[in-house]
C-alpha positions in Angstrom: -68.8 14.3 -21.4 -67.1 15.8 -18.5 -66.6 12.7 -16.9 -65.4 10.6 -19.9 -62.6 13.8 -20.6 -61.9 13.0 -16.7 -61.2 9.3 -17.8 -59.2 9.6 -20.4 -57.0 12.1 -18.5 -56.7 9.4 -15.4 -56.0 6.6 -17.2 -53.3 8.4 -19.9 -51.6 9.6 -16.4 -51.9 6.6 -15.4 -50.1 4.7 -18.4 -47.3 7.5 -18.1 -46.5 6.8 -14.4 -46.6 2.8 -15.2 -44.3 3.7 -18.1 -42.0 5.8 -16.1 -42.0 3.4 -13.0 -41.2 0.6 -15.4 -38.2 3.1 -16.9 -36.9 4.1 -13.9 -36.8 -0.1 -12.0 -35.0 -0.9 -15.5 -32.4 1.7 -15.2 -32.0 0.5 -11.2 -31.2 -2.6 -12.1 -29.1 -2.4 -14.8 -27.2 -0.1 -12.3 -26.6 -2.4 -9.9 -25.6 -5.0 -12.1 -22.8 -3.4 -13.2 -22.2 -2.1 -9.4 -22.2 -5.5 -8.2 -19.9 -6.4 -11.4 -17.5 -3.8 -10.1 -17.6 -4.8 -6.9 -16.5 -8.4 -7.9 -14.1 -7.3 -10.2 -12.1 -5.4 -7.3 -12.9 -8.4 -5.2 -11.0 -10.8 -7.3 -7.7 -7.8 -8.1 -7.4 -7.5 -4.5 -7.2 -11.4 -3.2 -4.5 -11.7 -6.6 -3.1 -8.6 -4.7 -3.0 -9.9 -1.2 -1.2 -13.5 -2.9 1.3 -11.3 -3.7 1.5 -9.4 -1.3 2.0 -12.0 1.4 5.1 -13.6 -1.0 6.8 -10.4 -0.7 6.3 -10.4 2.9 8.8 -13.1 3.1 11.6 -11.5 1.4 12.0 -9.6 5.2 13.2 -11.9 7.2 15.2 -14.2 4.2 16.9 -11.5 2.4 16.7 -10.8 -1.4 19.3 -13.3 -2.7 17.4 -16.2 -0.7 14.2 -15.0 -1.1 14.6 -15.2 -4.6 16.1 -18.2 -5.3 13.3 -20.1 -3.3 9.8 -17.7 -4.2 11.1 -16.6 -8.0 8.8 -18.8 -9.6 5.8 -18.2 -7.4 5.7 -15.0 -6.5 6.4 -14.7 -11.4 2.7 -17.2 -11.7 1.3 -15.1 -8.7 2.2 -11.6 -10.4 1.3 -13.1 -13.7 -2.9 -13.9 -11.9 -2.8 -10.5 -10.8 -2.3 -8.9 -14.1 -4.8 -11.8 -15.7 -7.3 -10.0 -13.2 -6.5 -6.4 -14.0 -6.9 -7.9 -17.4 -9.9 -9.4 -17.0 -11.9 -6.4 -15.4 -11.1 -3.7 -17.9 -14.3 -3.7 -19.7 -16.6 -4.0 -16.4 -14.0 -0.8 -14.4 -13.5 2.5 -15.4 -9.7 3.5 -16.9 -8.7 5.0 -14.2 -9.0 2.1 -11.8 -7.7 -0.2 -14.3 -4.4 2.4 -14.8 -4.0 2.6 -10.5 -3.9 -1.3 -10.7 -1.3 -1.8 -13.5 1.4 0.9 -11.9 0.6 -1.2 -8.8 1.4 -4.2 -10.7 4.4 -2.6 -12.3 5.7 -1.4 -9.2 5.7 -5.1 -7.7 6.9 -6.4 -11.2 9.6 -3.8 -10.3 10.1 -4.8 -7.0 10.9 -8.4 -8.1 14.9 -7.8 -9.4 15.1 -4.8 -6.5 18.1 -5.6 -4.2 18.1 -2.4 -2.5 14.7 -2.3 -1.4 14.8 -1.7 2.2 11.6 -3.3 3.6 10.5 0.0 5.1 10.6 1.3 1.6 8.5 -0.8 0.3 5.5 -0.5 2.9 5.7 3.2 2.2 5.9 2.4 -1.1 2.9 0.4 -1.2 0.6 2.5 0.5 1.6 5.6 -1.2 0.2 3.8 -4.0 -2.8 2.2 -2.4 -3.5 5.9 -1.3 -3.5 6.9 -4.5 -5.6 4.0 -5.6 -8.8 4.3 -2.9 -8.5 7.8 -4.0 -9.2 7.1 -7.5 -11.7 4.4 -7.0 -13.7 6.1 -4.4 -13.9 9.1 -7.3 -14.8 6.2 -9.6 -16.8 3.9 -7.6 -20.7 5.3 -7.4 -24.0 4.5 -8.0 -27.4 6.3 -7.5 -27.8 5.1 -3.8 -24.3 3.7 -3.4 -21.5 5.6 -2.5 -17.8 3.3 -1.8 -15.0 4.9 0.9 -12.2 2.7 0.4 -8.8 3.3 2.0 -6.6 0.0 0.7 -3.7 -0.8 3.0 -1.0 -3.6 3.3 
């Protein structure tokens, strides 16, 4: 009798770990799912970012007036993708990131009409805001085994 009570006992602890195991490899991956999700989100916001980015770089060396006049259109379809990806992420990022992004994206939609902005201005600009941004998606950014340390720059 004492063996079958021994039994039972084995094989119910054994049922619970199996159970528990089973739990806990369904909650891993689900976890990284959505971490590998997040990952490609910021992925695809930062490459729309860097298009724009490198438009802007041109208005150094041309000036605003002639700057605009030939990149208006372009740099207007390249802001436009990057605020189709900001778009596009909100459901898969947390608020937070999403809100760094679109002042990022108004800052540049800003930036477009800005005669005065002397281009020292704007690189502080910029990374004042990208700053701002690591900060909040490195607060954001986790997972059980994961950990991101992202410091965005121009």
């Amino acid at each position: 009798m004492k063996e079958l009570l021994l039994l039972i006992a084995g094989a119910a602890i054994a049922l619970f770990s199996a159970w528990v195991k089973s739990w806990i490899d369904r909650e891993a991956h689900c976890s990284n799912e959505v971490f590998k999700q997040r990952i490609s989100c910021l992925n695809q916001i930062w490459s729309s970012f860097f298009e724009v980015k490198n438009i802007y770089a041109r208005k150094i060396p041309l000036g605003h007036t002639d700057w605009i006049a030939q990149n208006r259109d372009e740099v207007l379809e390249k802001l436009n993708t990057f605020r189709k990806a900001i778009d596009e992420s909100q459901i898969v990022l947390s608020q937070e990131i999403i809100s760094g992004f679109r002042e990022l994206d108004t800052y540049l939609f800003t930036l477009l009409d800005d005669e005065d902005q002397k281009p020292f201005q704007y690189v502080s600009d910029l990374n004042e805001i990208l700053d701002q941004l690591s900060k909040v998606i490195n607060q954001n950014m986790y997972k059980r085994v994961y950990k991101i340390d992202l410091h965005l720059r121009t």
